[in-house]
N, C-alpha and C positions, 0 to 999 in steps of 0.2 A: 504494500500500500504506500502510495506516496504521499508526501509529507501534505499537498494540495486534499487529498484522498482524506486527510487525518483531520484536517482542519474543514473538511463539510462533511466528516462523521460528528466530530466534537457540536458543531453549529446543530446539525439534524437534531443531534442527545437534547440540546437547552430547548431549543422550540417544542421539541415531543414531551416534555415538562409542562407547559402551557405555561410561564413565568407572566406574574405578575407586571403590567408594563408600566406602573407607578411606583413599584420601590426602588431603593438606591441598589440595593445589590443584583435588580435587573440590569441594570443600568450598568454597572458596572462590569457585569458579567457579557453585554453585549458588546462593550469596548475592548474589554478583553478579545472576544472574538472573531472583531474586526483587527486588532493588532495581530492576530492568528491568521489571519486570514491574508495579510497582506505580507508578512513574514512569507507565509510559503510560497506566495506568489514570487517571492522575490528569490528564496531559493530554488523554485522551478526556472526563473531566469536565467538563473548564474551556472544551475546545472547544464542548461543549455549553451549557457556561454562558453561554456569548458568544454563541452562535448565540439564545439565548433572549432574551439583553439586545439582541442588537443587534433584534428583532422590537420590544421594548418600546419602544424608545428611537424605530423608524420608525412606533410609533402615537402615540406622544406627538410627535411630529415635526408628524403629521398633521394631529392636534386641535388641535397649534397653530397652526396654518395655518389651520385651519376658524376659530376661534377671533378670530385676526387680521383675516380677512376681513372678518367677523361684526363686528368693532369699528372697524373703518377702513373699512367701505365706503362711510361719505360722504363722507370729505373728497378732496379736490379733488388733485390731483396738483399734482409740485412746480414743474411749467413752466404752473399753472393761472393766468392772471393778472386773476382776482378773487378772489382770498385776500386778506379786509381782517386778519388774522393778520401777516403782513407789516409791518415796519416799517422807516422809508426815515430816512437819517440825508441829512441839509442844514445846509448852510451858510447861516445867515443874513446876505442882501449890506448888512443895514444894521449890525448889532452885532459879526459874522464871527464869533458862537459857533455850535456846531456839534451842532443839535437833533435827535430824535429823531420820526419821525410815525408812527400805523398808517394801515393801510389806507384805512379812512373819510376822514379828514384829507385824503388825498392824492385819494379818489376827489370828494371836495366840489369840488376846484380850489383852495382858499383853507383856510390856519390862521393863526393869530395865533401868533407868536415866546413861545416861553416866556420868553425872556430879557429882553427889549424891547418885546417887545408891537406890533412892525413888523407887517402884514397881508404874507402870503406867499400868493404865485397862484402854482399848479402847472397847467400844461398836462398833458396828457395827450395821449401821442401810442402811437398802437396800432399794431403792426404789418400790420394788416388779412389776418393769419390767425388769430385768434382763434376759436373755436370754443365758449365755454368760457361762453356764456348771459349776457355781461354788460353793460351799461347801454352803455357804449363806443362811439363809430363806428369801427366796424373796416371798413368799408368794405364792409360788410353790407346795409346798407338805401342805400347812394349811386345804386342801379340804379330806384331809383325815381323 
């Protein structure tokens, strides 16, 4: 039953009483349920209202999911491991300042020390499940 439903049950109950229309506590009791009355009116509105925002708010939900898709669907996920994005922080073993590389850098094998200017060789060691299209021996082409 709704709240609307509760307050012209309540109303039907006082009138089926047959209340006197000259005392104060009729009187009182039909303002009473006119304040009832207009309360659930109001929360029949608001339910409504909500019912409408919450529709709006699951299309713009939508759109922006469509939207997202639409602008992130190249890049590479975050266990992708050729993302030259990426930046690998090292220890340089000759100067032991502690540099910053991206991707490229790391994927060439070899950078120069910004600090020192020492040549630094990176191995590269792939897990050999990789999947992810990139230059690597992942242990992909070994069967040949």
């Amino acid at each position: 039953m709704t709240v609307t439903e509760k307050s012209a049950y309540l109303r039907g109950l006082f009138e089926g009483l047959e209340p006197d229309g000259d005392k104060d506590t009729t009187k009182l009791i039909k303002a009473m349920l006119d304040v009832i009355d207009d309360l659930a009116l109001t929360v029949s509105d608001l339910e409504d209202e909500i019912a409408m925002l919450t529709e709006q708010v699951d299309a713009v939900d939508e759109d922006l999911s469509d939207l997202e898709e639409f602008v992130y669907e190249d890049e590479c996920d975050e266990d992708c491991c050729c993302d030259d994005e990426d930046v690998y922080e090292v220890d340089c073993p000759a100067c032991g300042e502690t540099v910053f590389f991206d991707g490229e850098d790391i994927d060439a094998g070899f950078a120069a020390c910004p600090a020192c200017g020492e040549k630094l060789e990176f191995e590269l060691d792939c897990e050999g499940d990789c999947d992810c299209g990139c230059d690597c021996d992942c242990g992909e082409d070994d069967a040949e």
